[in-house]
C-alpha positions as CSV (number, residue, x, y, z in Angstrom):
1,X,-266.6,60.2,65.9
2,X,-265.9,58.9,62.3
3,X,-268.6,58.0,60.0
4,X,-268.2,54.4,60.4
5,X,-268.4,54.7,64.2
6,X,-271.5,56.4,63.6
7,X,-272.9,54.0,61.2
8,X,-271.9,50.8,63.4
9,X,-273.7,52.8,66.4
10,X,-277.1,53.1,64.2
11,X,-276.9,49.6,63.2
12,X,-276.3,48.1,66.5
13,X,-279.1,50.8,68.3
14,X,-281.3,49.2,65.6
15,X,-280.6,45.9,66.1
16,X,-281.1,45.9,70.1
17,X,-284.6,47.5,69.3
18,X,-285.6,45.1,67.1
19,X,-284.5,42.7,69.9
20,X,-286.5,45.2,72.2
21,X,-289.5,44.2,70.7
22,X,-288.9,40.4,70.3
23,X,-287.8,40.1,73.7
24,X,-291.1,42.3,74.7
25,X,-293.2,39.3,72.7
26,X,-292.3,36.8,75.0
27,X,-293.3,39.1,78.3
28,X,-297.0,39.2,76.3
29,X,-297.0,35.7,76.1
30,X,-296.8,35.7,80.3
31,X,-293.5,35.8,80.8
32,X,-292.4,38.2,84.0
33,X,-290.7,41.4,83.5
34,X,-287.7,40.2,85.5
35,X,-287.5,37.2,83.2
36,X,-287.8,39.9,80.1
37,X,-285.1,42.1,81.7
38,X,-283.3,39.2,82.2
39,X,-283.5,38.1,78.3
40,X,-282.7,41.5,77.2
41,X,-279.7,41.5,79.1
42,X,-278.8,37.9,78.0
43,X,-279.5,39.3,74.8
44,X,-277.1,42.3,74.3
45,X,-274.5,40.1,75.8
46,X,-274.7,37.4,73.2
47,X,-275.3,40.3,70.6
48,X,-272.2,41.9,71.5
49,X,-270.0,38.6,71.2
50,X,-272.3,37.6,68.0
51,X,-270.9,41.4,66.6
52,X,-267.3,40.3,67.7
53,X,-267.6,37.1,66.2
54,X,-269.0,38.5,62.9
55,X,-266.3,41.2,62.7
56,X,-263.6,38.3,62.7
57,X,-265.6,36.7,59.8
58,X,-265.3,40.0,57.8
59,X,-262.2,41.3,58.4
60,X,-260.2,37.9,59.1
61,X,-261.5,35.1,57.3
62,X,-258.5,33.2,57.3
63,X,-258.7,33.1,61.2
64,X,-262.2,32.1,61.4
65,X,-262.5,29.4,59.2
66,X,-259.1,28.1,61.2
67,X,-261.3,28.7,64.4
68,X,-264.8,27.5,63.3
69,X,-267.9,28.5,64.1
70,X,-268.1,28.3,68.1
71,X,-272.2,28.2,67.9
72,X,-273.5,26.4,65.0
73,X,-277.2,27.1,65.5
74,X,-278.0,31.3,65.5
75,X,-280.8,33.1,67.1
76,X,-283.2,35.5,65.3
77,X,-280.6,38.3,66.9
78,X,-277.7,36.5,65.7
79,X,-278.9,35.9,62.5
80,X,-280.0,39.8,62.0
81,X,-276.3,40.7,63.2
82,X,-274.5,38.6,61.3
83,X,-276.2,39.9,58.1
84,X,-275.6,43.7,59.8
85,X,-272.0,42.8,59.7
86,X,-272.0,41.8,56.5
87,X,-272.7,45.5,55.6
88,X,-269.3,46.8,57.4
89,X,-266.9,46.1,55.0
90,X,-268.7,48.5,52.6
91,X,-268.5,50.9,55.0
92,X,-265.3,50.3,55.7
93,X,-264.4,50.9,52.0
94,X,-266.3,54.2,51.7
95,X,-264.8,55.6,54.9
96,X,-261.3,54.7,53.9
97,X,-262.0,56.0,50.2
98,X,-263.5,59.6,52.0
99,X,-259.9,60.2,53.7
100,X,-257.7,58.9,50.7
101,X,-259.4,61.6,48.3
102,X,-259.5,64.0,51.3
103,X,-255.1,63.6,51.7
104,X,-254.5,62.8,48.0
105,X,-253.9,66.5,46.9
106,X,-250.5,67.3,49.0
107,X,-249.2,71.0,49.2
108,X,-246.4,70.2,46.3
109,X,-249.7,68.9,43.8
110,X,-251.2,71.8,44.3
111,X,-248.6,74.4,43.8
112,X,-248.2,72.5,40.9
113,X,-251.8,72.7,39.8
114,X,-251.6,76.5,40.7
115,X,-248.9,77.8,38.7
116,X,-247.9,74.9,36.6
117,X,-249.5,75.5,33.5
118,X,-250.9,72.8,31.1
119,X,-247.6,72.6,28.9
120,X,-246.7,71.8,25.7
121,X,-249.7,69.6,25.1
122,X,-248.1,68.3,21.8
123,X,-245.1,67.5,23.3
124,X,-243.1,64.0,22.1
125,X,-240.2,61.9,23.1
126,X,-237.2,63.6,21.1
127,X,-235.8,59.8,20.4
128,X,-239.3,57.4,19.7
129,X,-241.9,60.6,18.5
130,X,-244.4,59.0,20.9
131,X,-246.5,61.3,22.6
132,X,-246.2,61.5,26.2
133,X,-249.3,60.4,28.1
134,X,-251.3,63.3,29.0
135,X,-253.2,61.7,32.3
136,X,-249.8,61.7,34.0
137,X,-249.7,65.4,34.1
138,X,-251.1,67.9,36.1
139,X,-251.5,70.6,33.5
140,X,-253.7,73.2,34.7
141,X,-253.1,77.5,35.4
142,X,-254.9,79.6,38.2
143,X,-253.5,82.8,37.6
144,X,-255.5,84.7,40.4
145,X,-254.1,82.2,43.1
146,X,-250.6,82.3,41.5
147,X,-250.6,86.4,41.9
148,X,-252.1,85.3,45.5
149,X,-249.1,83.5,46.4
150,X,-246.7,86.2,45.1
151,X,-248.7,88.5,46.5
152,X,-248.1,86.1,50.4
153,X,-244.7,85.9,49.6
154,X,-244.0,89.5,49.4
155,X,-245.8,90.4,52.7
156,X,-244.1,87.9,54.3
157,X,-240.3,88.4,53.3
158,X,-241.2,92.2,54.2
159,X,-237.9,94.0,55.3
160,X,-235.9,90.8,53.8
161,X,-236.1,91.8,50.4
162,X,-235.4,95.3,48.6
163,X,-238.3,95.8,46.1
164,X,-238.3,92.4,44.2
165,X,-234.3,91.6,44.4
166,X,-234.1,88.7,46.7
167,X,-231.1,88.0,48.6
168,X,-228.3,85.4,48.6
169,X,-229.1,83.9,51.7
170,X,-232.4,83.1,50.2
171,X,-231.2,81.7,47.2
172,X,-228.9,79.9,48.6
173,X,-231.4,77.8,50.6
174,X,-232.4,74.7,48.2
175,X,-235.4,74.8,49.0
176,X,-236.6,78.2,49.1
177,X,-235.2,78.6,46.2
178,X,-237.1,75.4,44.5
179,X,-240.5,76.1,45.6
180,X,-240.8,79.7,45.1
181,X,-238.8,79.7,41.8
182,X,-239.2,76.4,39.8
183,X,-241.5,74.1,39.0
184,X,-240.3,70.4,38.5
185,X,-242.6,67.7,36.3
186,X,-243.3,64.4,38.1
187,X,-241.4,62.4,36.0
188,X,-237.9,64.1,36.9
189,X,-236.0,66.0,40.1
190,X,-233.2,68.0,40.6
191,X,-230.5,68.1,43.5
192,X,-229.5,70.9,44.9
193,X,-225.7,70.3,43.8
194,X,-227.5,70.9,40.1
195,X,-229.6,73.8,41.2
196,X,-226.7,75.8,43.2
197,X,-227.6,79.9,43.0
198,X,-224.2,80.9,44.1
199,X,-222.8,78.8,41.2
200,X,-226.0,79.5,38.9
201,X,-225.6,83.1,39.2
202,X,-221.6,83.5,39.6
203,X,-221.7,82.4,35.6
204,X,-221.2,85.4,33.3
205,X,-223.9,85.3,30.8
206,X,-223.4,88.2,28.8
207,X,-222.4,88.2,25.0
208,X,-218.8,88.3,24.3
209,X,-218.6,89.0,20.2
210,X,-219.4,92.2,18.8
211,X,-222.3,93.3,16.9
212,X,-220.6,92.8,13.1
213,X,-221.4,89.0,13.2
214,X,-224.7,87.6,14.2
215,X,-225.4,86.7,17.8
216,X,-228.3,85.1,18.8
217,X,-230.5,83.0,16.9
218,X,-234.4,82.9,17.4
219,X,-236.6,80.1,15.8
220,X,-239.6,78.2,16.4
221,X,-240.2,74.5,16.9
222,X,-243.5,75.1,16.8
223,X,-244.0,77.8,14.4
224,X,-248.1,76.9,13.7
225,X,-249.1,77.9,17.6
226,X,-251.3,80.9,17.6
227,X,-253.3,83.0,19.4
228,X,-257.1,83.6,20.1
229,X,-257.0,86.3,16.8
230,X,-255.0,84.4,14.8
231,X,-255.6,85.1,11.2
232,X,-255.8,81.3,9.3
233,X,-252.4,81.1,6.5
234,X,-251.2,84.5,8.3
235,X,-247.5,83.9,9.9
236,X,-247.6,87.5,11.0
237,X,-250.5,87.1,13.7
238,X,-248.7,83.8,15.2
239,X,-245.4,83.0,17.1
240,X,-242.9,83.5,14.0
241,X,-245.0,86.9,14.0
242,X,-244.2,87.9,17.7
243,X,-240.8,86.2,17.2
244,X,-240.3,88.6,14.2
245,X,-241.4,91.6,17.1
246,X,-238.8,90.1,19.3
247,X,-236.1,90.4,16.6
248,X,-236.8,93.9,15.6
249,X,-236.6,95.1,19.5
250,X,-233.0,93.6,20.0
251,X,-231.5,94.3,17.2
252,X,-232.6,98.2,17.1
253,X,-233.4,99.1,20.7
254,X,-230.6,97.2,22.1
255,X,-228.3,96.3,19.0
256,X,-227.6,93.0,18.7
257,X,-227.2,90.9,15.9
258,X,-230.1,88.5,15.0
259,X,-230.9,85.7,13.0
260,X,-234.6,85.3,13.0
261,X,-235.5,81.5,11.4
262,X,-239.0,81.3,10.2
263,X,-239.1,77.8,9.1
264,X,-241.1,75.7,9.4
265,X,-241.1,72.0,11.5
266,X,-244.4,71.3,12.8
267,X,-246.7,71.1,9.7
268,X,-245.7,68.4,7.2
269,X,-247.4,67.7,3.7
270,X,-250.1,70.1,4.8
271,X,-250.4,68.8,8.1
272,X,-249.8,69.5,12.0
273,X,-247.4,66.9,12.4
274,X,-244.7,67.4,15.9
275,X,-244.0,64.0,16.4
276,X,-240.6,65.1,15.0
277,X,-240.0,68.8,15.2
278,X,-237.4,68.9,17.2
279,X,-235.7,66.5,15.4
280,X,-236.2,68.4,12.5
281,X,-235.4,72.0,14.1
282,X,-232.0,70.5,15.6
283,X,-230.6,69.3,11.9
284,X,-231.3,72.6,10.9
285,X,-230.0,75.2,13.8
286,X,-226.9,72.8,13.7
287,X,-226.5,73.9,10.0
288,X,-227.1,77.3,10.8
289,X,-224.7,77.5,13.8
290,X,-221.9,75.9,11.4
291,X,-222.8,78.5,9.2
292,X,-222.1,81.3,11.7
293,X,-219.8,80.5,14.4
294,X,-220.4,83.5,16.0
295,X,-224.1,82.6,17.3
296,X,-223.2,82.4,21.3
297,X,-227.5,82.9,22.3
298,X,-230.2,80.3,20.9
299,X,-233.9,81.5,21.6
300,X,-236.3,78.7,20.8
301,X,-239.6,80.9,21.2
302,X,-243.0,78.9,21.9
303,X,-246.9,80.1,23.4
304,X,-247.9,77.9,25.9
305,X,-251.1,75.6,25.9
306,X,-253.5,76.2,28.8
307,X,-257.3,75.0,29.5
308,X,-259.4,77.8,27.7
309,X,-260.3,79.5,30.9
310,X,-257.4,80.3,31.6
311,X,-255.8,84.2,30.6
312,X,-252.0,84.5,31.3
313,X,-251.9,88.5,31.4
314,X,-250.9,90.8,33.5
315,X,-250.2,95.0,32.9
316,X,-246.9,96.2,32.3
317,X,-247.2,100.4,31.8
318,X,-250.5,100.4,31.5
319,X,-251.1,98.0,28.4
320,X,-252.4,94.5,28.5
321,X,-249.4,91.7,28.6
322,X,-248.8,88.5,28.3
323,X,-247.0,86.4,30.7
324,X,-243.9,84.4,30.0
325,X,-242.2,81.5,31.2
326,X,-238.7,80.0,31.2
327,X,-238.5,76.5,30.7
328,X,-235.3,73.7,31.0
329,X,-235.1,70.6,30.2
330,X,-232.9,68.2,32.5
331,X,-231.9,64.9,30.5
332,X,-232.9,63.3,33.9
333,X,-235.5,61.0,34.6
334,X,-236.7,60.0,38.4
335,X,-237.3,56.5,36.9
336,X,-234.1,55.7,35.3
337,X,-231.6,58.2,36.0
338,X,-229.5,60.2,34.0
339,X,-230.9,60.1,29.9
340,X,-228.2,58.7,28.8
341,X,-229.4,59.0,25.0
342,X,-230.1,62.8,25.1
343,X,-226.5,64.2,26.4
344,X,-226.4,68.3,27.1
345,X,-223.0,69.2,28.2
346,X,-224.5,72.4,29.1
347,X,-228.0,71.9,31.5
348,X,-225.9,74.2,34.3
349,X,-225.0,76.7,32.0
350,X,-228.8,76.6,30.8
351,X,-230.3,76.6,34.2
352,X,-228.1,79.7,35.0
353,X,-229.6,81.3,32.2
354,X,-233.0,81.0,32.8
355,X,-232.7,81.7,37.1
356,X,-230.5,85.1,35.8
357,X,-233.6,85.9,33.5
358,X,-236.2,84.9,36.1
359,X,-234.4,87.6,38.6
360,X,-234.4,90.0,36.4
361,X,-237.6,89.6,35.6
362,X,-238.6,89.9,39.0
363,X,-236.2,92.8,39.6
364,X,-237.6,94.9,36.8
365,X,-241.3,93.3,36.1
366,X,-242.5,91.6,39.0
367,X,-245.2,89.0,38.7
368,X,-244.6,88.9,34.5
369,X,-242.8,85.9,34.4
370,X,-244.1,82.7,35.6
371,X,-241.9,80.2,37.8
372,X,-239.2,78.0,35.5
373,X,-240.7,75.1,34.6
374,X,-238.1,71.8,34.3
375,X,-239.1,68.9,32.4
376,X,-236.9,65.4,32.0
377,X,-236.0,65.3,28.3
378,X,-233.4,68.3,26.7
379,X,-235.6,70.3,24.0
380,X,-232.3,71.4,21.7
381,X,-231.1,72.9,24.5
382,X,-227.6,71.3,24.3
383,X,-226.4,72.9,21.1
384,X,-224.6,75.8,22.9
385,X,-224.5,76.8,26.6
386,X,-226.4,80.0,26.6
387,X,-229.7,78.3,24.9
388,X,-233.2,79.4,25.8
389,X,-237.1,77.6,25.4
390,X,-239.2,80.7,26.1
391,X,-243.5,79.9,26.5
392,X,-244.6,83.4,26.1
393,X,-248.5,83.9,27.0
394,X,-251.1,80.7,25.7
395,X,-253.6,80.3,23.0
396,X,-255.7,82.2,24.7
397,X,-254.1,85.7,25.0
398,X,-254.4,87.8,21.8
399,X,-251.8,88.8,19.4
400,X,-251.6,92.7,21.1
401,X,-250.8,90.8,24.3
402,X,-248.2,88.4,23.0
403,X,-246.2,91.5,21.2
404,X,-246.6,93.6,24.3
405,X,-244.6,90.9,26.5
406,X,-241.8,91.0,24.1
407,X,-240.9,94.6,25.1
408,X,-240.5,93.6,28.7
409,X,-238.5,90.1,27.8
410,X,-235.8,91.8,25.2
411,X,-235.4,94.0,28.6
412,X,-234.3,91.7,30.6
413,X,-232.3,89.5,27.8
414,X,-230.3,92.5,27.4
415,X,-229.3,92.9,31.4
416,X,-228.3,89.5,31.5
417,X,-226.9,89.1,27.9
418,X,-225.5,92.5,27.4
419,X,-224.9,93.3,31.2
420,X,-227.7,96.3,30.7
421,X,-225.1,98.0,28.1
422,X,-226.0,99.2,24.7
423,X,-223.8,97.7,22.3
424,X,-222.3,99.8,19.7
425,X,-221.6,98.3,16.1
């Protein structure tokens, strides 16, 4: 029984004892008990048409002022059922309100919620600089429930899957592939002629010059995001720092040629200022990439933004680490379509990328990297086909955390960019 039902019964049990007693008044004043019984009954059948007729005042008006009122004059029990009935529509709205907020949160909201992470909470349109509305997102991280679902995912695909590498059959299915592997904003989608794994992962990725000429190119959008030990005016103990880690590792653990920009996009005339650092950032890697040719890998490395209870770590041999996420940006909006004004000749090339990353990742650190997040606008991600955004850890994992994750990610940039090869100069 619903809580309306249960709330019409109490009213109406009221209402006939209240006609109990009125109809008892009239046996004191010498009336019979069959002529009482007989006015109850009389009673509750004219109460039960008078709640009929006062439920097609409240929920069809338009009827009954068409039909009219087919007994002008109203008994005491018509008149205290009538103003019963007014009450129902209340009801009404409070019942119906319980079971919208009780369906509102589907399965795909929160998955979302679990693993999505609160991202890039300074983020702007590339082409107007206006701020995206934050209420429209659901930006928020349960790590413990996201190592849950792992965790479920594993037992289940027992015997399926050999240690963390899953198999092509899997992949191959859209969506087991799009709900265990991505994460897609509200405002765009993608199709599973886009996100194809046999295609995605049939593209060869790795570096094709040699080490004499620089090769991949790592910069910051956001070069002022910082940690929870972040040392005020101190480069060193923010993202340019851990980027600076990142450079060191592939250049002289795995040999590649890096170009490490430190400049600066997001803080103008002394202020934080993003509305146009990607703007800014683009004019400047395109100068760069004219300026060496030879740059085939673009790392854009950012730290994520999270609500402060949240802590992305996890342990990688033994020491505390910060979790990373790959992250693409589709030039497609659900609303409109295809972004006409922010072209990327390259979004398959980049999604293959990021899902060969992802696997390896889950080949080699399981549980390190967070799903691939894909967002509608492009992020510089057009200016070559094997271009990377990277959210390593939040601003609240500490600087030991952040460097330790970028042992494990120049690992798996070099299996899929160097085909797990050292290079030789």
């Amino acid at each position: 029984m619903s809580r309306l039902q249960k709330v019409l019964n109490t009213i109406v049990w009221v209402i006939i004892g209240i006609l109990g007693i009125y109809i008892l008044g009239y046996g004191m004043k010498g009336q019979s008990f069959a002529k009482a019984a007989y006015a109850c009954v009389k009673a509750l059948t004219n109460s039960e048409g008078s709640i009929k007729r006062a439920a097609e005042k409240s929920l069809y008006p338009g009827l009954a002022y068409m039909a009219g009122d087919r007994e002008p004059s109203y008994s005491l029990e018509e008149f205290l059922i009538k103003k019963a009935a007014g009450i129902f529509p209340l009801y009404s709205y409070l019942d119906e309100k319980e079971l919208y907020e009780t369906e509102i949160e589907s399965q795909a909201a929160y998955d979302i919620l679990v693993e999505g992470g609160a991202h890039d909470e300074n983020e702007i349109d590339e082409r107007t600089g206006e701020a995206f509305d934050l209420a429209e997102r659901m930006e928020e991280e349960n790590l413990q429930a996201a190592h849950d679902r792992d965790q479920e995912l594993k037992e289940i695909q027992a015997g399926e899957i050999l240690g963390a590498q899953y198999t092509m059959e899997q992949l191959a299915d859209f969506d087991f592939l799009k709900n265990n592997f991505y994460i897609v904003e509200n405002n765009t989608d993608i199709s599973g002629d886009v996100l194809n794994a046999e295609k995605l992962l049939s593209k060869d990725m790795t570096i094709q010059g040699d080490a004499s000429k620089p090769q991949i190119l790592i910069y910051h959008t956001h070069s002022q995001e910082g940690f929870v030990d972040s040392v005020a005016g101190d480069n060193s103990t923010t993202i340019v720092g851990v980027g600076e880690y990142l450079t060191e590792l592939l250049q002289d653990v795995y040999g590649y040629h890096v170009i490490h920009n430190t400049n600066v996009y997001d803080f103008i005339d002394g202020k934080l200022d993003r509305n146009r650092a990607y703007a800014l950032a683009e004019e400047e890697v395109q100068q760069i990439l004219a300026e060496n040719p030879s740059i085939e890998v673009i790392i854009d490395l950012h730290r994520d933004g999270v609500k402060e209870g949240t802590h992305l770590v996890t342990e990688v041999n033994g020491k505390p680490t910060a979790q990373f996420m790959f992250f693409n940006g589709l030039s497609y909006s659900k609303r409109n379509g295809v972004i006409d004004y922010l072209p990327n000749p390259y979004i398959e090339d980049n999604l293959a990328l990021s899902l060969q990353l992802k696997l390896a990742s889950e080949t080699y650190y399981p549980g390190l990297s967070r799903r691939i997040y894909l967002k509608s606008l492009r992020y510089n991600l057009h200016l070559r086909p094997k271009c990377l955004l990277v959210e390593a850890g939040a601003q609240t994992n500490t600087l030991e955390e952040m460097m330790n994750a970028m042992e494990p990610l120049a690992y798996v940039l070099h299996e899929v960019l160097g085909g797990g090869e050292v290079i030789e100069e």
